[in-house]
MARVO-518894 format. One record per atom (N, C-alpha, C, O): residue in one letter; x, y negated, z negated. Coordinates in steps of 0.2 Angstrom, whole numbers, padded with zeros to 4 digits, always signed. Example, Ala and Ser with C-alpha at 12.3 -4.5 7.8 and 13.67 -1.06 7.14 Angstrom:
! MARVO-518894
A+0066+0028-0039;A+0062+0022-0039;A+0066+0016-0039;A+0071+0017-0042;S+0064+0011-0035;S+0068+0005-0036;S+0064+0000-0039;S+0067-0006-0040;
***
This chain:
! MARVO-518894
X-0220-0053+0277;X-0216-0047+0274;X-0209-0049+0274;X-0207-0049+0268;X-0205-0052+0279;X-0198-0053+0279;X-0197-0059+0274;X-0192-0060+0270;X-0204-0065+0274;X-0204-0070+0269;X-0203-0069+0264;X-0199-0073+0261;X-0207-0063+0260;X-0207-0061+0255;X-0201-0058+0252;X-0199-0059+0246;X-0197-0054+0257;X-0191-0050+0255;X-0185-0056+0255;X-0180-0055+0252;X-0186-0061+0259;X-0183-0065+0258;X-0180-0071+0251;X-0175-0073+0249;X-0188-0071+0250;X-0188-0076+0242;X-0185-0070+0237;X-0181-0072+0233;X-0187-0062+0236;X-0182-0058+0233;X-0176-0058+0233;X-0173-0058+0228;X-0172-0060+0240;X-0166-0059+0239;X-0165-0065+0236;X-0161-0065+0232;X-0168-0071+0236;X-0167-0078+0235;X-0165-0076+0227;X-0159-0077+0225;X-0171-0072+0223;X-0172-0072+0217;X-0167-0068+0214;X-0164-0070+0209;X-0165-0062+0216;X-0158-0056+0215;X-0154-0061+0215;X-0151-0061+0209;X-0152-0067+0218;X-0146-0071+0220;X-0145-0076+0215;X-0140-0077+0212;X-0150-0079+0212;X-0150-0082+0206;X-0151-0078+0197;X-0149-0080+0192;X-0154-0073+0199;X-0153-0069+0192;X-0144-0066+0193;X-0140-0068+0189;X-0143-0063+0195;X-0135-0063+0196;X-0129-0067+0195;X-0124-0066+0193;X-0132-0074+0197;X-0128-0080+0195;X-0130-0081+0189;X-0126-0084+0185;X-0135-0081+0186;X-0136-0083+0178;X-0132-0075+0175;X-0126-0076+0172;X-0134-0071+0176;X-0128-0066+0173;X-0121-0067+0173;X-0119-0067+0167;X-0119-0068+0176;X-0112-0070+0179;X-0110-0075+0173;X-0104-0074+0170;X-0113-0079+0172;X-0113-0085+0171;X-0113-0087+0162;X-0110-0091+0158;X-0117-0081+0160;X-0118-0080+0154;X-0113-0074+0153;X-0109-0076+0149;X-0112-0070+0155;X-0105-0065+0154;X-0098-0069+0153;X-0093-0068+0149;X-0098-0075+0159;X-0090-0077+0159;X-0093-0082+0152;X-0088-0084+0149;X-0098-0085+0149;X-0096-0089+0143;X-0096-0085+0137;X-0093-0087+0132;X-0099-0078+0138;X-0097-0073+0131;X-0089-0071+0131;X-0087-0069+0125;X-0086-0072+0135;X-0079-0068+0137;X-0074-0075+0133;X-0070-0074+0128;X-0076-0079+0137;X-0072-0085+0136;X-0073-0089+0126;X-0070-0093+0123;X-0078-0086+0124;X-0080-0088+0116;X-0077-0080+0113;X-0073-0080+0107;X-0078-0074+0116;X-0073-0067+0113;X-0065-0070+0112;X-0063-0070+0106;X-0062-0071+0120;X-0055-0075+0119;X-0053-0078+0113;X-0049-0077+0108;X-0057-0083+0114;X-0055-0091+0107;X-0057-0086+0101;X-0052-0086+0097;X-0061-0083+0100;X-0062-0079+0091;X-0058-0073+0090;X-0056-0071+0084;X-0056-0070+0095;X-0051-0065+0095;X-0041-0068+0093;X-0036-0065+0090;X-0043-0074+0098;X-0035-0076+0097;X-0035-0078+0090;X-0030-0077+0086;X-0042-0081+0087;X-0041-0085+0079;X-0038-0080+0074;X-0035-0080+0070;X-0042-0073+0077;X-0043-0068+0070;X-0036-0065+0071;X-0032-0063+0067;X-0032-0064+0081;X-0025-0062+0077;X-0019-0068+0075;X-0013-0067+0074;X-0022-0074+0076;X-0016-0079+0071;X-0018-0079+0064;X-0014-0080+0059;X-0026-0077+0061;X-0024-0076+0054;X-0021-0069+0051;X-0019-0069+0045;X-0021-0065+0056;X-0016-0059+0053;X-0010-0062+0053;X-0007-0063+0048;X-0007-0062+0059;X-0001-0067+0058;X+0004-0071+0051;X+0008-0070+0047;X-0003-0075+0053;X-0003-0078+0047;X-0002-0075+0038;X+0001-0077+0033;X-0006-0070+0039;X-0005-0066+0034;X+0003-0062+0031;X+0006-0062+0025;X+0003-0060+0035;X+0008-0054+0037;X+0017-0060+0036;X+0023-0058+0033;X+0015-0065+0039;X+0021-0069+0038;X+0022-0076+0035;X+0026-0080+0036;X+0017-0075+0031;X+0017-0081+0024;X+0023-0081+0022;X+0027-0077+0022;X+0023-0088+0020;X+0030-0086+0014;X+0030-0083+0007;X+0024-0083+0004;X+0034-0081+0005;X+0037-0078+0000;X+0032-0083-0008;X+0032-0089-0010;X+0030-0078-0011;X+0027-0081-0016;X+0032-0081-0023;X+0034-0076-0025;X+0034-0087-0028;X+0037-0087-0034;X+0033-0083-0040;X+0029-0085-0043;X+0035-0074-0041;X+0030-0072-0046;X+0030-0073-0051;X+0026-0070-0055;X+0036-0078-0054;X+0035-0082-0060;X+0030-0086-0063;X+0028-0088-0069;X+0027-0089-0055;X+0022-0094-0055;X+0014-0090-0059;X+0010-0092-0063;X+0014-0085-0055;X+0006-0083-0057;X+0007-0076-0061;X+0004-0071-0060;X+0012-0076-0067;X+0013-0072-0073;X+0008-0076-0077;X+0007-0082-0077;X+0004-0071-0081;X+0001-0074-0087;X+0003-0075-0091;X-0001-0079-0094;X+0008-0073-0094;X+0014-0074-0098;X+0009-0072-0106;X+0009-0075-0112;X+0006-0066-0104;X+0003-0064-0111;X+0008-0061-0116;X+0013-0058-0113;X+0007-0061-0122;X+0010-0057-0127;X+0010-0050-0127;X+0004-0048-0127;X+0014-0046-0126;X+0016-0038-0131;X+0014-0036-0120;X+0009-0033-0118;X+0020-0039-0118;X+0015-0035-0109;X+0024-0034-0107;X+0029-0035-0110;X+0023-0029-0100;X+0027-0028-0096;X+0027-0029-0092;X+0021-0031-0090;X+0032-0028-0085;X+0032-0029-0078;X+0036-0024-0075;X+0042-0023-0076;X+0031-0019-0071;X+0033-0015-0067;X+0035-0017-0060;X+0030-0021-0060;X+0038-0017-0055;X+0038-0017-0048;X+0034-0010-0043;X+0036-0005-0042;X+0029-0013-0042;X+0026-0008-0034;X+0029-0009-0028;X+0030-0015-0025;X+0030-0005-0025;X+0032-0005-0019;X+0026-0002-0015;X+0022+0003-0016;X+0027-0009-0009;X+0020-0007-0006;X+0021-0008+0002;X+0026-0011+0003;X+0018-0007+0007;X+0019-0010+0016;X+0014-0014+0017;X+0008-0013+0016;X+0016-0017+0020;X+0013-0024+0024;X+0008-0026+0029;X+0004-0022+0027;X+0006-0027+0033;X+0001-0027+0038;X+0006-0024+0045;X+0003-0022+0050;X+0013-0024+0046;X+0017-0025+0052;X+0021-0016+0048;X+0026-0014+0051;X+0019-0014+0041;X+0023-0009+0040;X+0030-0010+0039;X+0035-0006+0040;X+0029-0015+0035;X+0037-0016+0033;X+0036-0016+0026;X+0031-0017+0022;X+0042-0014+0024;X+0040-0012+0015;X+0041-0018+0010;X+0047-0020+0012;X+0039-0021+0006;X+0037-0027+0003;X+0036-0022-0004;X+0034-0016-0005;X+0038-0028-0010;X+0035-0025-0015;X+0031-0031-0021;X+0034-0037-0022;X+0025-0028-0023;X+0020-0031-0028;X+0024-0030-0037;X+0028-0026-0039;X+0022-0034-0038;X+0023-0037-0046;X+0015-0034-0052;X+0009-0035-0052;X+0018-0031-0055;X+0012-0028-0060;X+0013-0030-0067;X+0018-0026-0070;X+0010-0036-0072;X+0008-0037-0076;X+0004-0034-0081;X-0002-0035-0082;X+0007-0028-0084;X+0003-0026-0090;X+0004-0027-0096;X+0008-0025-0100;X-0004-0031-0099;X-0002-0035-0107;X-0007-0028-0111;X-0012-0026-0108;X-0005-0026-0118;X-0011-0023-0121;X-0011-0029-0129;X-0007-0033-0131;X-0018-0028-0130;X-0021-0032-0136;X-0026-0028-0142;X-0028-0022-0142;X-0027-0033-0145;X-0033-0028-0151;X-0040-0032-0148;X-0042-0038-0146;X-0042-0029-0147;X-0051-0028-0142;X-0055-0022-0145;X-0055-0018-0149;X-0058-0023-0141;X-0065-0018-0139;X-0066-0012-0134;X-0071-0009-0132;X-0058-0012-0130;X-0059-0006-0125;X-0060-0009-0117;X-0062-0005-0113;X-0060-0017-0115;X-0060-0016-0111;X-0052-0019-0106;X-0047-0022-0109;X-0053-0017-0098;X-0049-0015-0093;X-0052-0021-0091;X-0058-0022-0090;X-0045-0026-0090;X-0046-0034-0086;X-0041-0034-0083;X-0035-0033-0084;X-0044-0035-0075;X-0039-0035-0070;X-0039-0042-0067;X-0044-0046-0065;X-0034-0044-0067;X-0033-0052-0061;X-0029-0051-0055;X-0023-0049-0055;X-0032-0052-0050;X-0030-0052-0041;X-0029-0059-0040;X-0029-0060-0034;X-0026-0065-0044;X-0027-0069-0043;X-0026-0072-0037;X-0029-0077-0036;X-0021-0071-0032;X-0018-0072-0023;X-0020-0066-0019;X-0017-0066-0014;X-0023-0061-0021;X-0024-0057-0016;X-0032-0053-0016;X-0035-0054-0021;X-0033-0051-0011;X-0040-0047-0012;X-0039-0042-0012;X-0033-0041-0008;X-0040-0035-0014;X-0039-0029-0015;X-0044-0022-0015;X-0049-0022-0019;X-0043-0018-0011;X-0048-0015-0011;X-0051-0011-0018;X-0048-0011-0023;X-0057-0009-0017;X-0057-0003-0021;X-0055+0001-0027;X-0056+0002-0033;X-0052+0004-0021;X-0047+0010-0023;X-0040+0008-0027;X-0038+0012-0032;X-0038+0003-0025;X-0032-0001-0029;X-0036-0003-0036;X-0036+0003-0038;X-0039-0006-0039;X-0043-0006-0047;X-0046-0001-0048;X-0049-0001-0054;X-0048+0005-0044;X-0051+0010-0046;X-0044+0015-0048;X-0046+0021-0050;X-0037+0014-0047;X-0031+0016-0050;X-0032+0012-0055;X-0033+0016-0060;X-0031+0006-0057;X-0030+0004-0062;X-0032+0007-0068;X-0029+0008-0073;X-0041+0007-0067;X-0045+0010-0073;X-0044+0018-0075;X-0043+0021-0081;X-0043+0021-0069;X-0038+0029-0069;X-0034+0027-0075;X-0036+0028-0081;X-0027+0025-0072;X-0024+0024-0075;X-0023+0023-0081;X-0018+0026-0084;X-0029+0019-0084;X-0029+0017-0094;X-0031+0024-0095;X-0027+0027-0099;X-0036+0029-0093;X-0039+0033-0095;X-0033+0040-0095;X-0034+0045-0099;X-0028+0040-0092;X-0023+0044-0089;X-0018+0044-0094;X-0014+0048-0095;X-0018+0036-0096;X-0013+0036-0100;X-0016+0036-0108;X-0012+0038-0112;X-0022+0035-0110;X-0025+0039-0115;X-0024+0045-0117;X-0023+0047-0123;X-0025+0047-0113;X-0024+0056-0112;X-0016+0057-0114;X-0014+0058-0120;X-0013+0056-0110;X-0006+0058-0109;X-0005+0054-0117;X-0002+0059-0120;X-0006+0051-0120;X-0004+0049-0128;X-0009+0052-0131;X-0006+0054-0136;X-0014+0054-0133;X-0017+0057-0138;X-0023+0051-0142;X-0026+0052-0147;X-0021+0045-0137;X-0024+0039-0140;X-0031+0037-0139;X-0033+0039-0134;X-0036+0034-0142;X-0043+0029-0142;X-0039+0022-0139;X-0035+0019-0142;X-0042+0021-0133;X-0041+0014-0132;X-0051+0009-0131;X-0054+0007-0127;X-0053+0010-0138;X-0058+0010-0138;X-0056+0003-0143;X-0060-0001-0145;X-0051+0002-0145;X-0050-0005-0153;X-0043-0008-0149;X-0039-0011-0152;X-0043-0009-0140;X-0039-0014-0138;X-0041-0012-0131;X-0045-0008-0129;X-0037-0019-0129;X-0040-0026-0122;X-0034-0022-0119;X-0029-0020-0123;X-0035-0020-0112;X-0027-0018-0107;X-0029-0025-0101;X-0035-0026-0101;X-0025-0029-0098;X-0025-0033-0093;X-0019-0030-0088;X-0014-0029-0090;X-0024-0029-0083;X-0018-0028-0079;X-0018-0035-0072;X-0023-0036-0068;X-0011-0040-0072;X-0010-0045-0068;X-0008-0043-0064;X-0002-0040-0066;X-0010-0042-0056;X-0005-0041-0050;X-0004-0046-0045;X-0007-0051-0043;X+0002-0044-0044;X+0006-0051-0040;X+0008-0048-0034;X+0011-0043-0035;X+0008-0050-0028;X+0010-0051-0023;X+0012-0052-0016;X+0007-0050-0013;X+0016-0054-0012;X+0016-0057-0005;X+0011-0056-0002;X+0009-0060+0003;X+0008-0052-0003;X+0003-0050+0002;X-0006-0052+0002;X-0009-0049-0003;X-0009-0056+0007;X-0014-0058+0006;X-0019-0051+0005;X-0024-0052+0002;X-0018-0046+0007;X-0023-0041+0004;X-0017-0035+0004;X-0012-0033+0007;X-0022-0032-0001;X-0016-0025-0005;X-0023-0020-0007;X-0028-0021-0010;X-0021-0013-0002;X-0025-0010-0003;X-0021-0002-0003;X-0015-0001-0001;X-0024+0002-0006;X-0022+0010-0007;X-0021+0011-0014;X-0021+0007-0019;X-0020+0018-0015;X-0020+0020-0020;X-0014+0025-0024;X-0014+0029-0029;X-0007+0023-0019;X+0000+0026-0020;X+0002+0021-0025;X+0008+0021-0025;X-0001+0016-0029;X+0001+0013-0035;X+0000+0017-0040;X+0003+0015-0046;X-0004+0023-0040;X-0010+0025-0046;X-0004+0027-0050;X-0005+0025-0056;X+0001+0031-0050;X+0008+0033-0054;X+0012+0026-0057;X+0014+0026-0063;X+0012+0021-0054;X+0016+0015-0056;X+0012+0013-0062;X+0014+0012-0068;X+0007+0012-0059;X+0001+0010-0065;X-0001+0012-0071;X-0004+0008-0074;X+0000+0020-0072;X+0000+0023-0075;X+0009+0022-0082;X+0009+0020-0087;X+0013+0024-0077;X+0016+0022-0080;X+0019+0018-0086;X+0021+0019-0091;X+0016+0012-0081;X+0019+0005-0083;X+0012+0004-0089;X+0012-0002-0092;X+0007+0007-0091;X+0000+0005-0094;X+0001+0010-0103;X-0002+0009-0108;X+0008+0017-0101;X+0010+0022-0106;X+0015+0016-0111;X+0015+0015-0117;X+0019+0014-0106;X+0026+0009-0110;X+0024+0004-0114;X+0028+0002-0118;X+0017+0000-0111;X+0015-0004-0114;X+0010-0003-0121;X+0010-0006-0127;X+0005+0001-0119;X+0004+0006-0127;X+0007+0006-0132;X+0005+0004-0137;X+0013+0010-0129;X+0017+0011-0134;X+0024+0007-0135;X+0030+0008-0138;X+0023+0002-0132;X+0027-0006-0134;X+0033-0003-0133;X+0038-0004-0138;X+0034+0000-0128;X+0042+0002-0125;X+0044-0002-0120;X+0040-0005-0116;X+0050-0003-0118;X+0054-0008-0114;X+0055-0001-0107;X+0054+0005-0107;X+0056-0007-0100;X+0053-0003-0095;X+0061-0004-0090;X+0063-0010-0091;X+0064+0000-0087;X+0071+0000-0084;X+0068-0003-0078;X+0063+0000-0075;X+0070-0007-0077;X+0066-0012-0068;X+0069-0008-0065;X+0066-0006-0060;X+0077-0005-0065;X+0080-0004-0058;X+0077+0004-0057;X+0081+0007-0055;X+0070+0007-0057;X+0068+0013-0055;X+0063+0009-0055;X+0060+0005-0059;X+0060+0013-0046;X+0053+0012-0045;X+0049+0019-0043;X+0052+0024-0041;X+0043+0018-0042;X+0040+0023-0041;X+0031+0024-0036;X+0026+0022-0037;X+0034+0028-0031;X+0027+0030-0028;X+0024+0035-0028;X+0027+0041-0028;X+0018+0033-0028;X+0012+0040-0028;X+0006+0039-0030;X+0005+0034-0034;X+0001+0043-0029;X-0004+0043-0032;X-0006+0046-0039;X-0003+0050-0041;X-0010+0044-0043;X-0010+0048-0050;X-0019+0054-0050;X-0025+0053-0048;X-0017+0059-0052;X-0022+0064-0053;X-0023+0063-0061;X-0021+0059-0066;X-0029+0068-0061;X-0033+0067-0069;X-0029+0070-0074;X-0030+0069-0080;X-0025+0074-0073;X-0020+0079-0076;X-0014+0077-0077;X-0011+0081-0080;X-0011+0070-0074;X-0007+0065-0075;X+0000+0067-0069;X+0006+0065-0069;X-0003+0074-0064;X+0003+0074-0059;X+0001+0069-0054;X-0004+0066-0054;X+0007+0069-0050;X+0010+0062-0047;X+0006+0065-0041;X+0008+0071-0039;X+0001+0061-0037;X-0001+0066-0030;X+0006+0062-0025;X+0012+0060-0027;X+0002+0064-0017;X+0007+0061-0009;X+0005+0054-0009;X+0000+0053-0013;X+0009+0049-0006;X+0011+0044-0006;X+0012+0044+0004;X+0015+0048+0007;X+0010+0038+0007;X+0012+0036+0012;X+0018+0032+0014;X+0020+0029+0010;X+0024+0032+0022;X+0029+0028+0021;X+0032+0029+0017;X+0034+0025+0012;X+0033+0034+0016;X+0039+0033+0011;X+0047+0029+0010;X+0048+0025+0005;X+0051+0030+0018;X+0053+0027+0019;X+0054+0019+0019;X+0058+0016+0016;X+0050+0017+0022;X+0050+0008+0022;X+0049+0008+0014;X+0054+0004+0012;X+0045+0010+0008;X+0045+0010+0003;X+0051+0008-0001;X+0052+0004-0005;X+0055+0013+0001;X+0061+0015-0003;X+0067+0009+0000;X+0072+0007-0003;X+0066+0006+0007;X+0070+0001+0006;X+0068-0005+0003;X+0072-0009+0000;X+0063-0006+0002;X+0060-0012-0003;X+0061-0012-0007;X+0063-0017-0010;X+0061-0005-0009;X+0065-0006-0018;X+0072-0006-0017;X+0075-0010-0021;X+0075-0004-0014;X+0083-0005-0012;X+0084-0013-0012;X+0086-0016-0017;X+0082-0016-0006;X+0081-0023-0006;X+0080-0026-0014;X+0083-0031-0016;X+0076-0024-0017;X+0072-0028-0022;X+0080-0028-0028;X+0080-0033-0032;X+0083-0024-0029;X+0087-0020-0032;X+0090-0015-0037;X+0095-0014-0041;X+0083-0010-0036;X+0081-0004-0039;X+0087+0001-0037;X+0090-0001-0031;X+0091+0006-0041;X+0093+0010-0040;X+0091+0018-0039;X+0093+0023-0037;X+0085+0016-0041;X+0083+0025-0041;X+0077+0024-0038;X+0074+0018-0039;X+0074+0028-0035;X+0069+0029-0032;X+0061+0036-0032;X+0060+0039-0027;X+0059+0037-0036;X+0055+0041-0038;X+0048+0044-0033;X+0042+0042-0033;X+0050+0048-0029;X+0044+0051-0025;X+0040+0056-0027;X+0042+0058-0033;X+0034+0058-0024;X+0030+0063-0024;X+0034+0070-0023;X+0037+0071-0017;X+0033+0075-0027;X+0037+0082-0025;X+0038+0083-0017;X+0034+0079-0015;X+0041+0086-0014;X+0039+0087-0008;X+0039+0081-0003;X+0037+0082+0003;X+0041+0074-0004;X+0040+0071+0001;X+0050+0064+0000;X+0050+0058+0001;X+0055+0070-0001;X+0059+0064-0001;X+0063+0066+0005;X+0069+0066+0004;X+0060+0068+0010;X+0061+0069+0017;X+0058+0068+0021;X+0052+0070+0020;X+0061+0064+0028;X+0058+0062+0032;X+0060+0067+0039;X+0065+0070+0039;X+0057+0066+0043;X+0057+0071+0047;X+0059+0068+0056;X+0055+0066+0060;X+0063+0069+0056;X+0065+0068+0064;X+0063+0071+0072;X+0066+0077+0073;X+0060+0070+0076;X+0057+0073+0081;X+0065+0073+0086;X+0069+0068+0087;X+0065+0078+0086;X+0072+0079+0093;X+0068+0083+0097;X+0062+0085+0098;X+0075+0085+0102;X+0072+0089+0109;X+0078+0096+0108;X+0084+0094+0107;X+0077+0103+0108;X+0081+0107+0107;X+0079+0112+0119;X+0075+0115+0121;X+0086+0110+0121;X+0086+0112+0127;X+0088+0118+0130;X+0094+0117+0130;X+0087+0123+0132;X+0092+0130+0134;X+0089+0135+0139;X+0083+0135+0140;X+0092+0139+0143;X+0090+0142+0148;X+0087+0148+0145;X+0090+0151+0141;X+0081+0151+0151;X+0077+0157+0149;X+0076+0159+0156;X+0072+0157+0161;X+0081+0163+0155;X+0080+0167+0162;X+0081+0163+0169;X+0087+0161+0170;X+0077+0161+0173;X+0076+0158+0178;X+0076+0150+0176;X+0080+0146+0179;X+0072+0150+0172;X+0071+0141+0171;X+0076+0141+0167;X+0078+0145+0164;X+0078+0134+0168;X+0085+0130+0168;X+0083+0123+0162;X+0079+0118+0163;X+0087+0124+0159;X+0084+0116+0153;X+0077+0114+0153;X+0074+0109+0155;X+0075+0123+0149;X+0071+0123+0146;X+0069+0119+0139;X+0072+0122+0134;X+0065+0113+0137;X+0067+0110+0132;X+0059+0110+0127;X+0054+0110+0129;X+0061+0111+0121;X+0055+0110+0116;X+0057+0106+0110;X+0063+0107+0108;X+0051+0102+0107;X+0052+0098+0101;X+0054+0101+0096;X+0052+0107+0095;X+0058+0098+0092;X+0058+0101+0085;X+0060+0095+0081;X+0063+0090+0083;X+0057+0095+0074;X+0059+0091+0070;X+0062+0094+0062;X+0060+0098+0059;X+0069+0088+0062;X+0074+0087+0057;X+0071+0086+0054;X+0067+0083+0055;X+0072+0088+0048;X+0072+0085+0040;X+0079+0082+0039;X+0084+0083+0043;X+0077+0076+0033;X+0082+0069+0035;X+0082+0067+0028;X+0077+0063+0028;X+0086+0067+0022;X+0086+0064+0016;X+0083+0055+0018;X+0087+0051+0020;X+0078+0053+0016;X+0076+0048+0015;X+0082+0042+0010;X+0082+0036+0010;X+0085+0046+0006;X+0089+0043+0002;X+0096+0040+0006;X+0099+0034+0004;X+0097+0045+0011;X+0101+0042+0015;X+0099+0039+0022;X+0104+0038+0025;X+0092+0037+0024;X+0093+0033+0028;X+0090+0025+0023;X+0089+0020+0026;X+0089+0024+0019;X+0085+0021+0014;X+0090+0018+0007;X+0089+0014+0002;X+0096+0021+0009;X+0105+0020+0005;X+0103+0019-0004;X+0106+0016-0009;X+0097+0022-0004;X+0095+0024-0014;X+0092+0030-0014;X+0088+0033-0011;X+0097+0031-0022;X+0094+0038-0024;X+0086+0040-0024;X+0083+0036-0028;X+0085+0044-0022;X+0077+0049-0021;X+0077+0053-0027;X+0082+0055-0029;X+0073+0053-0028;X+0071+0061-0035;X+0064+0061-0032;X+0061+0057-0029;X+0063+0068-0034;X+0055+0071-0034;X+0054+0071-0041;X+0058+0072-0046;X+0047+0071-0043;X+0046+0070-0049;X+0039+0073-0049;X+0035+0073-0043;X+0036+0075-0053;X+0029+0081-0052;X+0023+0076-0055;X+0017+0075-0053;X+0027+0074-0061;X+0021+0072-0068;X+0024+0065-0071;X+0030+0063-0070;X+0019+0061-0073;X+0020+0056-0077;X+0027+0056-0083;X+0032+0052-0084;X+0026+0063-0085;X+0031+0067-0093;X+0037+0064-0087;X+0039+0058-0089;X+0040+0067-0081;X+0047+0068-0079;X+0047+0060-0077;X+0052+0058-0080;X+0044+0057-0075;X+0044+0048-0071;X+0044+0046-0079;X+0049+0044-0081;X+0041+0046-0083;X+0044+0041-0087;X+0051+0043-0091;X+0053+0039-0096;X+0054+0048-0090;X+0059+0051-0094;X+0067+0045-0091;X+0071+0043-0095;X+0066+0043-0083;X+0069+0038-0080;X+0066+0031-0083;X+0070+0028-0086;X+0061+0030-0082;X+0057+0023-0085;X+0060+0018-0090;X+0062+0012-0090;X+0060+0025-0096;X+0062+0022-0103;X+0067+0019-0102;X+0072+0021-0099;X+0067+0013-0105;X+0074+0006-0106;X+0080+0010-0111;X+0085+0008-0113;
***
């Protein structure tokens, strides 16, 4: 009997060292693939600066609008939007040529043709729209371009010249108003940096909000404190003009060259 419970423990003692054994080389292969995947964000996040001159298409009858966009670390960065229109058959070509992009990002673009059809009265059934986007960032994702893109897809239509130093965030609805917009802030210095003077928000969002501490006695307790948060013109922490703007009609009223 003791024989037997003893080859037991024998056996307990070597299945535990193989466990052991096998957890410390899963651990040690987790490490090395973990450390890879955050130097390729690194890497991501802190590439150098791409020449967007380089990867224009340089097609005929096109424009270029400025997206302002955030980065993997949150810092506001801005993309390059190439829109050429042509005599076609109606369709929407997008080139990602340096970045991968979600979804949602060319599911605005195609909005957008359809939005700015509407918003003109026009058939884009007897012409080609390309839209080229450019930018620092190895991947671009969201859908607070959907107004930029819209935009910039109304001017090229109608073969109008685009004022560079206004840019604009937000989303686009089917009815052509400007939805919310994430960061606003970081955004808006990107345009300031880039050298945009005007800066065009979503109604309701050219304030940012500051959490303070409001302190005071109530009866017996003594510095008594509760949060409150400031509203704070983004325009002045962000040193460019803010506008709110409801609809495509008001944001291109700044646009037009």
């Amino acid at each position: 009997m003791n024989k037997k419970k003893c080859e037991t423990n024998h056996l307990n003692v070597k299945t535990a060292l193989i466990i052991l054994l096998i957890f410390s080389v899963g651990l040690y292969s987790g490490a090395i693939f973990f450390t890879e995947v955050d130097a390729d964000a690194i890497k991501m996040i802190t590439q150098t600066p791409i020449e967007k001159e380089v990867l224009y298409l340089d097609l005929p009858n096109s424009l270029t609008i400025n997206l302002p966009a955030v980065n993997g670390n949150d810092t506001g960065v801005t993309a390059f939007l190439e829109v050429a229109v042509s005599s076609g058959s109606g369709l929407i070509l997008v080139n990602v040529g340096n970045i991968i992009t979600n979804y949602d990002t060319q599911a605005s673009m195609r909005s957008a043709a359809e939005i700015a059809s509407d918003y003109l009265n026009i058939s884009l059934e007897e012409v080609d729209i390309t839209y080229n986007l450019v930018a620092d960032a190895s991947i671009l994702e969201g859908p607070s371009a959907g107004a930029a893109i819209t935009i910039a897809t109304v001017l090229a239509l109608t073969g109008s010249d685009i004022n560079d130093k206004v840019m604009v965030t937000g989303t686009i609805n089917h009815d052509g108003s400007i939805g919310p917009a994430g960061r606003i802030k970081a955004k808006a210095m990107a345009s300031k940096e880039i050298g945009a003077e005007l800066f065009l928000v979503p109604v309701g969002e050219a304030y940012e909000y500051n959490e303070t501490e409001f302190c005071s006695d109530y009866g017996i307790f003594k510095d008594y404190c509760q949060p409150e948060l400031v509203p704070v013109k983004i325009e002045y922490l962000a040193n460019i003009k803010v506008v709110e703007v409801a609809n495509i009609g008001e944001a291109l009223e700044y646009f037009r060259a």
